[in-house]
N, CA, C and O atoms as a GROMACS GRO file, in nm:
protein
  460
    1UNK      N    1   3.963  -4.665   2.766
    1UNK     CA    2   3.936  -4.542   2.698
    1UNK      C    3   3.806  -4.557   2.620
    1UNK      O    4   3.788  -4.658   2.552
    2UNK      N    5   3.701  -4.445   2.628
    2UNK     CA    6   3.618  -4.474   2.583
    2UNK      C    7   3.592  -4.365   2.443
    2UNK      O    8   3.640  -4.252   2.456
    3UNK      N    9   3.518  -4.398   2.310
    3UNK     CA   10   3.539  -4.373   2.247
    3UNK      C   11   3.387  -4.244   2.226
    3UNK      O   12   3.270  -4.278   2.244
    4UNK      N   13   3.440  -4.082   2.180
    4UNK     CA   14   3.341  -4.013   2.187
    4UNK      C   15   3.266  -3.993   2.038
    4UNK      O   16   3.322  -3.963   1.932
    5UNK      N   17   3.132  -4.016   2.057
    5UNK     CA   18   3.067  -3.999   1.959
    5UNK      C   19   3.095  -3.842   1.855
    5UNK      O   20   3.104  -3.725   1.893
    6UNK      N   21   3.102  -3.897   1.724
    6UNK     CA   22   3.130  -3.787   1.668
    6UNK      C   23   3.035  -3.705   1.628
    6UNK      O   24   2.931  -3.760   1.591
    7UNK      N   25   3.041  -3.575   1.624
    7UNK     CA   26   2.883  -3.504   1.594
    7UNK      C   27   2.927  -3.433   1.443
    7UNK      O   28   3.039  -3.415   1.395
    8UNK      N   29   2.804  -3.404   1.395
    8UNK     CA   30   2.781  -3.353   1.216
    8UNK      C   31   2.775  -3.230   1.257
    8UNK      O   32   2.724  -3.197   1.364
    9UNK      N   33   2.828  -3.151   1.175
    9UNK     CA   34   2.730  -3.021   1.190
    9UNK      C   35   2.696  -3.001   1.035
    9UNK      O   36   2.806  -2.995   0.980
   10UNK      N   37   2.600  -2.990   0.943
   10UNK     CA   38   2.534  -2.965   0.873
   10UNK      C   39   2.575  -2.816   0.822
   10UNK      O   40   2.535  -2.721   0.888
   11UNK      N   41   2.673  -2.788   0.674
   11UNK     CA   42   2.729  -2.690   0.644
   11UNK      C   43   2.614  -2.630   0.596
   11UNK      O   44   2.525  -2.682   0.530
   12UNK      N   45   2.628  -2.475   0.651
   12UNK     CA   46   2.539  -2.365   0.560
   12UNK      C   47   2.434  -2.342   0.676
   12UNK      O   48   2.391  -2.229   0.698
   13UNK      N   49   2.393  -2.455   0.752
   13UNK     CA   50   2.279  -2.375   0.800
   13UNK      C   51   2.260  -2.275   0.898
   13UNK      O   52   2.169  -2.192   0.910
   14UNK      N   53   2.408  -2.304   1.000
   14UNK     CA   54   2.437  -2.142   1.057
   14UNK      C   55   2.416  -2.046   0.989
   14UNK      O   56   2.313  -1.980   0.987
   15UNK      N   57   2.564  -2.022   0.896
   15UNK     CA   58   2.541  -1.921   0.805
   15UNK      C   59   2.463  -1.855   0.755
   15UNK      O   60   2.475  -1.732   0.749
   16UNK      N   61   2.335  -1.939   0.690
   16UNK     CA   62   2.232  -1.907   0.645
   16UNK      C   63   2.108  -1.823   0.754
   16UNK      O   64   2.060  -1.711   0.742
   17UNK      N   65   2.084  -1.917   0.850
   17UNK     CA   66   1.990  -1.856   0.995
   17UNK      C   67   2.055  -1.672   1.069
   17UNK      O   68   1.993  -1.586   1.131
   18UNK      N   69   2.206  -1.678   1.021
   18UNK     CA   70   2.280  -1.516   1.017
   18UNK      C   71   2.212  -1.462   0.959
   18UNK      O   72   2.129  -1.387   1.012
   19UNK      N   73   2.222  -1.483   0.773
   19UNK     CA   74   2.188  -1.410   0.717
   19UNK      C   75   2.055  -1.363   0.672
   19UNK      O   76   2.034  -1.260   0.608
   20UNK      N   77   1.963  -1.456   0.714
   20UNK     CA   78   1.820  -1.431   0.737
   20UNK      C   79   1.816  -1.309   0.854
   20UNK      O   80   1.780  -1.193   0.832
   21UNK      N   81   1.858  -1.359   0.971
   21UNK     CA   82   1.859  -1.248   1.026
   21UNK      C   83   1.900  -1.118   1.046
   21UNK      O   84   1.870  -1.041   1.137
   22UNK      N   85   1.988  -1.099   0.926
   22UNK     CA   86   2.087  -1.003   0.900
   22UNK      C   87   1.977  -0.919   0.812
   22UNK      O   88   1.992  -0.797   0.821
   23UNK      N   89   1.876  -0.959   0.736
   23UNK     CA   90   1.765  -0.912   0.643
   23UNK      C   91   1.682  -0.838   0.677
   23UNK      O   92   1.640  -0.739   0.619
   24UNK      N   93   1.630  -0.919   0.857
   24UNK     CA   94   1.492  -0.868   0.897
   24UNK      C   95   1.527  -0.720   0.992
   24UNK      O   96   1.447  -0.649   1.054
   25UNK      N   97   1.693  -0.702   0.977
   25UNK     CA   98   1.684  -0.616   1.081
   25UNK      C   99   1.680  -0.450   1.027
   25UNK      O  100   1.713  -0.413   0.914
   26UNK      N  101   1.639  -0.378   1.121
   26UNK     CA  102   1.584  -0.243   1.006
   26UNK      C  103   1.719  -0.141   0.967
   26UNK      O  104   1.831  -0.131   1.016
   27UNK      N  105   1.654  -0.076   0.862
   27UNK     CA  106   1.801   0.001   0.855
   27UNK      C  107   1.836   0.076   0.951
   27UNK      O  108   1.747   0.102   1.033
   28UNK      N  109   1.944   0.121   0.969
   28UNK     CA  110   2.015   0.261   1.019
   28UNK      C  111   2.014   0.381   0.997
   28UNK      O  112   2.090   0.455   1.059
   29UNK      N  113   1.923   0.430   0.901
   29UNK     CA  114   1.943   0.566   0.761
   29UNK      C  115   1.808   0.549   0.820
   29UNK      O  116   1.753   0.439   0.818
   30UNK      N  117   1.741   0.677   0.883
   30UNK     CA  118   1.591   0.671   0.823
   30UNK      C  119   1.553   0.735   0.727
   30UNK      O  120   1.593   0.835   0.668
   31UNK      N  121   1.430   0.634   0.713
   31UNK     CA  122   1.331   0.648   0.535
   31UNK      C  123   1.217   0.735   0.585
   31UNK      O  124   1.168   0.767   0.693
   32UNK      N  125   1.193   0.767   0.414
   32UNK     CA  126   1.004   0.849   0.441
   32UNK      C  127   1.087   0.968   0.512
   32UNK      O  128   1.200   0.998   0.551
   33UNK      N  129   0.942   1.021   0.500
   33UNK     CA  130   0.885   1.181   0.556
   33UNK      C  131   0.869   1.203   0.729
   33UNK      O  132   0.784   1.120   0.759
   34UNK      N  133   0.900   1.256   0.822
   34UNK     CA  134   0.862   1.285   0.911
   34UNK      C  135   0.689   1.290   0.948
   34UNK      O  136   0.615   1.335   0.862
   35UNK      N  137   0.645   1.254   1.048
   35UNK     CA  138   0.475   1.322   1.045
   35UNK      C  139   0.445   1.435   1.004
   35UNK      O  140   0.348   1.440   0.928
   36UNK      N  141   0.517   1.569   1.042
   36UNK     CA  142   0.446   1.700   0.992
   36UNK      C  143   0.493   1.741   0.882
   36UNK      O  144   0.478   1.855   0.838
   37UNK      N  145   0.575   1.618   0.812
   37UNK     CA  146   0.612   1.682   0.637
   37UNK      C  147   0.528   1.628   0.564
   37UNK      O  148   0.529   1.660   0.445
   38UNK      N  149   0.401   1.502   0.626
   38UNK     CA  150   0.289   1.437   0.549
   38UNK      C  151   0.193   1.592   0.497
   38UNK      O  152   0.169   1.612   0.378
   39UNK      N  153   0.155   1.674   0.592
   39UNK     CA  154   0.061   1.712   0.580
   39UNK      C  155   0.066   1.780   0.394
   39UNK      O  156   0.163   1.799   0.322
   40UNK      N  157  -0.104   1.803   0.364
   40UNK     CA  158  -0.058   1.831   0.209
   40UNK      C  159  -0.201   1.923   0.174
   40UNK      O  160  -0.293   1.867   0.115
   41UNK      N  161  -0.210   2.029   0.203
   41UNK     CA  162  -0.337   2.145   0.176
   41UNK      C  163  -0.363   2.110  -0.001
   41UNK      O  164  -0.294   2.096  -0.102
   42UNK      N  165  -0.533   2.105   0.044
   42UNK     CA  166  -0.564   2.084  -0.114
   42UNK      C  167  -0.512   2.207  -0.208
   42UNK      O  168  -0.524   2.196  -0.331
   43UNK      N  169  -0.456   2.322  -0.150
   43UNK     CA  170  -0.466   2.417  -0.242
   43UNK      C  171  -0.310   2.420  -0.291
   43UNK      O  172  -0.258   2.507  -0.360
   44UNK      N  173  -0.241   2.286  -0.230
   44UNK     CA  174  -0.100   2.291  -0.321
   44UNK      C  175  -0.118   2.333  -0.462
   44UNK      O  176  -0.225   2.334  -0.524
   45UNK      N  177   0.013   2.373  -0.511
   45UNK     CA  178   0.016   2.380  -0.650
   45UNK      C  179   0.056   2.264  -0.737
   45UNK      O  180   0.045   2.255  -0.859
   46UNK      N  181   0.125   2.144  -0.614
   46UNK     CA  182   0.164   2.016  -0.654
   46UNK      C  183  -0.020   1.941  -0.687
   46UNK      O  184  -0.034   1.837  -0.751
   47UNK      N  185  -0.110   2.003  -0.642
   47UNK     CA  186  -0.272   1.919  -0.703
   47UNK      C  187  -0.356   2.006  -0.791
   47UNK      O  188  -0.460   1.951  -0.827
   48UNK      N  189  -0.338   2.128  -0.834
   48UNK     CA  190  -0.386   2.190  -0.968
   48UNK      C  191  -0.439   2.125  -1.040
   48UNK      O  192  -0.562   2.129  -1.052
   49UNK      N  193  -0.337   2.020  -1.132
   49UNK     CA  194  -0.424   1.992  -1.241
   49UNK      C  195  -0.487   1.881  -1.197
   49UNK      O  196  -0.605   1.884  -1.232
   50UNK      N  197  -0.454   1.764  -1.121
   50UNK     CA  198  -0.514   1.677  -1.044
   50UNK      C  199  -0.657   1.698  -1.004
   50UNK      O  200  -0.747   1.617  -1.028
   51UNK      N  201  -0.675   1.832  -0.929
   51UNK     CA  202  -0.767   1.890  -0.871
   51UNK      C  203  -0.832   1.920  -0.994
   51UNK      O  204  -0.949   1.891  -0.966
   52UNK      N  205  -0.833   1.965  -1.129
   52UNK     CA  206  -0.902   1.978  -1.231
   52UNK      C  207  -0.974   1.893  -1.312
   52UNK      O  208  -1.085   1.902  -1.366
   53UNK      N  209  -0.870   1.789  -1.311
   53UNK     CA  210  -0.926   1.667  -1.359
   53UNK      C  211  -1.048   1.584  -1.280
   53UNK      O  212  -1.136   1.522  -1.340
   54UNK      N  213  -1.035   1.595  -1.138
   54UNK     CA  214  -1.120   1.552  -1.037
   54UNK      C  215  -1.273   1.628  -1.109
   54UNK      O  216  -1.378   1.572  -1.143
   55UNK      N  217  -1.244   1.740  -1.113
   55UNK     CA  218  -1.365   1.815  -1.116
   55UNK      C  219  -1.393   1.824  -1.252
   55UNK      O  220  -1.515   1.839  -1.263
   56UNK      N  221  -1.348   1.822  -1.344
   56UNK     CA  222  -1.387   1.803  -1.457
   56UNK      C  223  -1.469   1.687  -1.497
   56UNK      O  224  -1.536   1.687  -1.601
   57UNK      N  225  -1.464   1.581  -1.409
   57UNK     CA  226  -1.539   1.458  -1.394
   57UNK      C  227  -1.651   1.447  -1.371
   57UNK      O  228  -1.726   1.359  -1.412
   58UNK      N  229  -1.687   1.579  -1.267
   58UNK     CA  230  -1.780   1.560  -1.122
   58UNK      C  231  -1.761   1.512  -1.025
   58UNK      O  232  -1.858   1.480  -0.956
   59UNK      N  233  -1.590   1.479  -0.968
   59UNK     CA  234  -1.611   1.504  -0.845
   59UNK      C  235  -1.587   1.602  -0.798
   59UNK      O  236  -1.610   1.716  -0.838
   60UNK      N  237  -1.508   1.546  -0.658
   60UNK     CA  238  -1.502   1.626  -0.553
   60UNK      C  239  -1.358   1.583  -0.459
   60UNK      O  240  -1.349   1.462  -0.440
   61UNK      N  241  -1.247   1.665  -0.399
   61UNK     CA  242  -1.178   1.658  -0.371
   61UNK      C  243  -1.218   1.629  -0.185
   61UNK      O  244  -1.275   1.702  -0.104
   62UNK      N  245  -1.159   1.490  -0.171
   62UNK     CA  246  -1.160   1.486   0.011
   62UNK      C  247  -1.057   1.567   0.079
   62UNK      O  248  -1.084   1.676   0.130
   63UNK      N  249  -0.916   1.502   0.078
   63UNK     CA  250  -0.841   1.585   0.150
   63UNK      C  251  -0.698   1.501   0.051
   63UNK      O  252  -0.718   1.412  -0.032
   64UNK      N  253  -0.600   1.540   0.077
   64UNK     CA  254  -0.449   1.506   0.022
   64UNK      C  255  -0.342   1.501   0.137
   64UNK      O  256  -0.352   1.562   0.244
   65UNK      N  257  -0.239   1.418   0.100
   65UNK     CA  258  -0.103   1.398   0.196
   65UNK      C  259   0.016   1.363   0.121
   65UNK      O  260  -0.010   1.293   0.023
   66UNK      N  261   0.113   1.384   0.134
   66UNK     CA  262   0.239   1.333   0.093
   66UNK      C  263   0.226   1.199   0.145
   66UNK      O  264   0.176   1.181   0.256
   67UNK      N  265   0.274   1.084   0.060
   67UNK     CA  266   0.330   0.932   0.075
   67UNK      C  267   0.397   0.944   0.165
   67UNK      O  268   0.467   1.046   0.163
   68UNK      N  269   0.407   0.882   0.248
   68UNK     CA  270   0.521   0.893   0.394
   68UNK      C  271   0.622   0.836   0.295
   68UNK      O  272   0.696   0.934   0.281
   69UNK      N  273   0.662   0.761   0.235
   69UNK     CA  274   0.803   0.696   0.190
   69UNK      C  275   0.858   0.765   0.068
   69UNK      O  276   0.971   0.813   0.064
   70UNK      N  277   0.775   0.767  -0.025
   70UNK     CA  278   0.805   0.901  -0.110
   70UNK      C  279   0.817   0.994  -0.129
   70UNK      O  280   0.910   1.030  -0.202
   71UNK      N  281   0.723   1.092  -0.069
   71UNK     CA  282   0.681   1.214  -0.093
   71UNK      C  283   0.592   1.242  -0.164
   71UNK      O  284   0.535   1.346  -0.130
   72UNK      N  285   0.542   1.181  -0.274
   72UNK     CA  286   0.459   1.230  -0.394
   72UNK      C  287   0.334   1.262  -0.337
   72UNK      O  288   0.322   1.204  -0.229
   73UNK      N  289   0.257   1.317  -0.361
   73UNK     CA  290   0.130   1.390  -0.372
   73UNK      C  291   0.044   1.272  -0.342
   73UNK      O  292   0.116   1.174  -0.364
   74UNK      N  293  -0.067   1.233  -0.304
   74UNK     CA  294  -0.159   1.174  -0.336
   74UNK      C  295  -0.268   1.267  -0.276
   74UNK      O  296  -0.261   1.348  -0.184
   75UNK      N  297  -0.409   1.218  -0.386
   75UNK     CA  298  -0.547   1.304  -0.363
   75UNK      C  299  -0.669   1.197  -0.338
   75UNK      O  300  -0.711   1.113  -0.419
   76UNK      N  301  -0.716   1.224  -0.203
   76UNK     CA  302  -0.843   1.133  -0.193
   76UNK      C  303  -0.967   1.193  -0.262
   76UNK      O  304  -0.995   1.311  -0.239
   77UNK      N  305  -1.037   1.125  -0.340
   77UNK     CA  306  -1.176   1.203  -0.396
   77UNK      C  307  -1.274   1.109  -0.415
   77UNK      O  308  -1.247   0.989  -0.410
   78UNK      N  309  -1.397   1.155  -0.437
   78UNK     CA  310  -1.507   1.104  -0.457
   78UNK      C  311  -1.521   1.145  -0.619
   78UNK      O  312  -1.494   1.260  -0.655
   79UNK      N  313  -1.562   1.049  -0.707
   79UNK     CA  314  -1.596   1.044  -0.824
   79UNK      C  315  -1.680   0.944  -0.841
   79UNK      O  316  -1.673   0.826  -0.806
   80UNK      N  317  -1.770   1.011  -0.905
   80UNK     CA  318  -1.921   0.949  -0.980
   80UNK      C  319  -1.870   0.792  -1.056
   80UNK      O  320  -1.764   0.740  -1.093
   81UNK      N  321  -2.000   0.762  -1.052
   81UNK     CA  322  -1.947   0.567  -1.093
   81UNK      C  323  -1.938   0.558  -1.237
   81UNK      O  324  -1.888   0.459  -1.292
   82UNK      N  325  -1.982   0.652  -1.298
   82UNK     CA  326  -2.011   0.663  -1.448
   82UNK      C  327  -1.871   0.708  -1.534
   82UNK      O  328  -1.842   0.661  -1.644
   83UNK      N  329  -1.801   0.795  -1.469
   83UNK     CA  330  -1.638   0.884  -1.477
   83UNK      C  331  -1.525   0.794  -1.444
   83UNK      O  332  -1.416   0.852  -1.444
   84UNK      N  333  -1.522   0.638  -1.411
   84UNK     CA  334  -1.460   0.582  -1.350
   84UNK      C  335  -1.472   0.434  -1.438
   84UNK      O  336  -1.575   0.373  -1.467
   85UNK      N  337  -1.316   0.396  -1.474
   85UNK     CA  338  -1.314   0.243  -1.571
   85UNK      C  339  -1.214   0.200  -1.437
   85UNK      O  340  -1.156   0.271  -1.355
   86UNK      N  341  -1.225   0.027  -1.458
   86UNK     CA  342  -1.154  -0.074  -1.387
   86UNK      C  343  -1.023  -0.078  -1.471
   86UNK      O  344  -1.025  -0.100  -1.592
   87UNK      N  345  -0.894  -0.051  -1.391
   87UNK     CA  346  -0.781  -0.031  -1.411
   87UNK      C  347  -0.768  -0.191  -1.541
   87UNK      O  348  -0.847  -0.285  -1.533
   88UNK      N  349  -0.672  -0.185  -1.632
   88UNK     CA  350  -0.685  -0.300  -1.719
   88UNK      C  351  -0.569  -0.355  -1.663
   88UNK      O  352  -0.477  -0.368  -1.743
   89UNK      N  353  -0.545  -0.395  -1.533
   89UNK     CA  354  -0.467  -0.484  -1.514
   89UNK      C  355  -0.546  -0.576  -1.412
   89UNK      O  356  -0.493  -0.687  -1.404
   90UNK      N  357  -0.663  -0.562  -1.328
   90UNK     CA  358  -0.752  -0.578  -1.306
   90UNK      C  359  -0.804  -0.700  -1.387
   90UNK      O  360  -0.860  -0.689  -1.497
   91UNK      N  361  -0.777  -0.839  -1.313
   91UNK     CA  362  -0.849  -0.980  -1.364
   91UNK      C  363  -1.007  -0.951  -1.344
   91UNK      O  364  -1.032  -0.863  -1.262
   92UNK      N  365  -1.098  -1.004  -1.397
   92UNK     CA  366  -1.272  -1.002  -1.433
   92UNK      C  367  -1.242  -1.095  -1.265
   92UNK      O  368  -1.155  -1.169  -1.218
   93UNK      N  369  -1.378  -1.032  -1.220
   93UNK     CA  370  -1.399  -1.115  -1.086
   93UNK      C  371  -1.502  -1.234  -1.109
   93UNK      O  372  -1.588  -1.224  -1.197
   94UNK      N  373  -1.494  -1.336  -1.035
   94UNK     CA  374  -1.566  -1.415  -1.005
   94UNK      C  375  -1.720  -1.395  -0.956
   94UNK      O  376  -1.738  -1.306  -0.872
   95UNK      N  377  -1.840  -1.474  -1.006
   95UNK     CA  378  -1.955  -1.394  -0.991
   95UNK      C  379  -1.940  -1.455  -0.804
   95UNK      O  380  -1.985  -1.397  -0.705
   96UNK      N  381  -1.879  -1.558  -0.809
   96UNK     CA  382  -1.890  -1.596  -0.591
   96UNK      C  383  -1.782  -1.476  -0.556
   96UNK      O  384  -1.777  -1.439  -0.439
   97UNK      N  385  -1.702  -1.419  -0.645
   97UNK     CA  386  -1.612  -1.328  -0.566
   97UNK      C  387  -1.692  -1.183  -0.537
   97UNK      O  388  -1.691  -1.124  -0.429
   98UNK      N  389  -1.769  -1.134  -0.672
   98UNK     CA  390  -1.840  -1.018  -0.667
   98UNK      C  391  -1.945  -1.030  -0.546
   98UNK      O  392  -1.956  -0.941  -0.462
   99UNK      N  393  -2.045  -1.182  -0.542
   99UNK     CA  394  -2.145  -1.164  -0.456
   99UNK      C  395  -2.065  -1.115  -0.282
   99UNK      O  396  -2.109  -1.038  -0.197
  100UNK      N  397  -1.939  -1.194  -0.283
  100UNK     CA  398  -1.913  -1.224  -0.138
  100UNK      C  399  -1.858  -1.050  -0.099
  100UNK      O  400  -1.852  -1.003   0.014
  101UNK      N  401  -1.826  -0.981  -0.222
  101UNK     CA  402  -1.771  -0.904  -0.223
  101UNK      C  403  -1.909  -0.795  -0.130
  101UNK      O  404  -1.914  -0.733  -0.024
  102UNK      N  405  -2.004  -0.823  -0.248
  102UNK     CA  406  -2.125  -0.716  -0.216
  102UNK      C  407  -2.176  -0.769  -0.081
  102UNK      O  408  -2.230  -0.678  -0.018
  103UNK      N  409  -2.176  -0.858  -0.033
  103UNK     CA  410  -2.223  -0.922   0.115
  103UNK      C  411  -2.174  -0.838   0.218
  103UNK      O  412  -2.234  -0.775   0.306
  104UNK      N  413  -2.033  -0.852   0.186
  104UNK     CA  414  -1.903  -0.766   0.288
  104UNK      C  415  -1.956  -0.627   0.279
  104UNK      O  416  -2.019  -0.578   0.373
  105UNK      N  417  -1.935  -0.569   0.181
  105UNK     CA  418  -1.961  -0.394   0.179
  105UNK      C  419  -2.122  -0.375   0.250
  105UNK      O  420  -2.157  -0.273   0.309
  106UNK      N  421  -2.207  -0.497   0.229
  106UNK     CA  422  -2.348  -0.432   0.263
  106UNK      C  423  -2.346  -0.434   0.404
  106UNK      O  424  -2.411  -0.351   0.468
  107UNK      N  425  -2.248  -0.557   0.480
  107UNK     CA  426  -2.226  -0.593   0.630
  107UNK      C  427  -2.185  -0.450   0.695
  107UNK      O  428  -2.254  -0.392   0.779
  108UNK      N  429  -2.054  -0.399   0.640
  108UNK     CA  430  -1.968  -0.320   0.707
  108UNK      C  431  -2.029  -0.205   0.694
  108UNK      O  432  -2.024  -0.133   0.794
  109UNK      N  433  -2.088  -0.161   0.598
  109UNK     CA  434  -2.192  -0.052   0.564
  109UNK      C  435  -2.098   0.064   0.518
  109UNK      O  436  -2.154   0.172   0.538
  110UNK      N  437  -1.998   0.075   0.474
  110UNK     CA  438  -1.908   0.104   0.380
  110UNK      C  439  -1.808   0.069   0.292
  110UNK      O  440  -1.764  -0.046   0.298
  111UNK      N  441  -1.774   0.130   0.231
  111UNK     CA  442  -1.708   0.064   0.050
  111UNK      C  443  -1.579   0.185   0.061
  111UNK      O  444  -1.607   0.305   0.061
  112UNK      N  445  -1.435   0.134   0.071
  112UNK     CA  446  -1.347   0.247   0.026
  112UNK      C  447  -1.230   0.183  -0.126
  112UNK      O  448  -1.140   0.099  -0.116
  113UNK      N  449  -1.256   0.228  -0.204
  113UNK     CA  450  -1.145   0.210  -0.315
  113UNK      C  451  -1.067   0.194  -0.357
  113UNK      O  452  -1.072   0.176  -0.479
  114UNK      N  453  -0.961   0.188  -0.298
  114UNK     CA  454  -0.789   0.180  -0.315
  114UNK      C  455  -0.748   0.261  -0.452
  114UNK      O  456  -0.638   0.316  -0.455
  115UNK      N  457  -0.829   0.268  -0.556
  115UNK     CA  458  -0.764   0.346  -0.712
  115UNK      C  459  -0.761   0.484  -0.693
  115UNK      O  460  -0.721   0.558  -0.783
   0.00000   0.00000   0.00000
């Protein structure tokens, strides 16, 4: 009779490799807005004062959309560099971060904002 090697199995790590995968998988309920509930005419009444404030600045309103996941309003605009402070949560950049920064924007030959 020969004698069979016994094997380990290492508790948790099944379990665990489940429940990772139990995480990545998407919900069932859908989220957000449909595509044609994005659309968002500047002349909502949801961007009035938004739209006032823009222009009270000197700018100028691009175009607007509902957040696909929210809904809320958002307004793209152009505003003058002078009407415009760096958010204060915003760390001071590095003068190699600013140069590499200005290298990139002069390469690509445009600059878009995220604020």
């Amino acid at each position: 009779m020969v004698a069979k090697k016994k094997t380990t199995v290492k508790k948790g790590v099944a379990s665990r490799s489940k429940k990772r995968a139990g995480k990545l998988a998407p919900a069932k309920a859908r989220r957000g807005l449909k595509a044609s509930e994005i659309i968002l005419p500047l002349e909502s009444p949801l961007l009035v004062g938004l739209l006032s404030e823009v222009r009270d600045a000197g700018g100028v309103a691009i175009g607007a959309y509902h957040e696909p996941l929210t809904g809320r309003p958002v307004l793209f605009a152009s505003l003058p560099l002078k009407s415009i402070q760096p958010s204060p949560f915003q760390r001071d950049l590095s003068p190699t971060h600013v140069k590499r920064l200005a290298q990139k924007i002069e390469e690509s030959g445009s600059f878009l904002d995220p604020h």
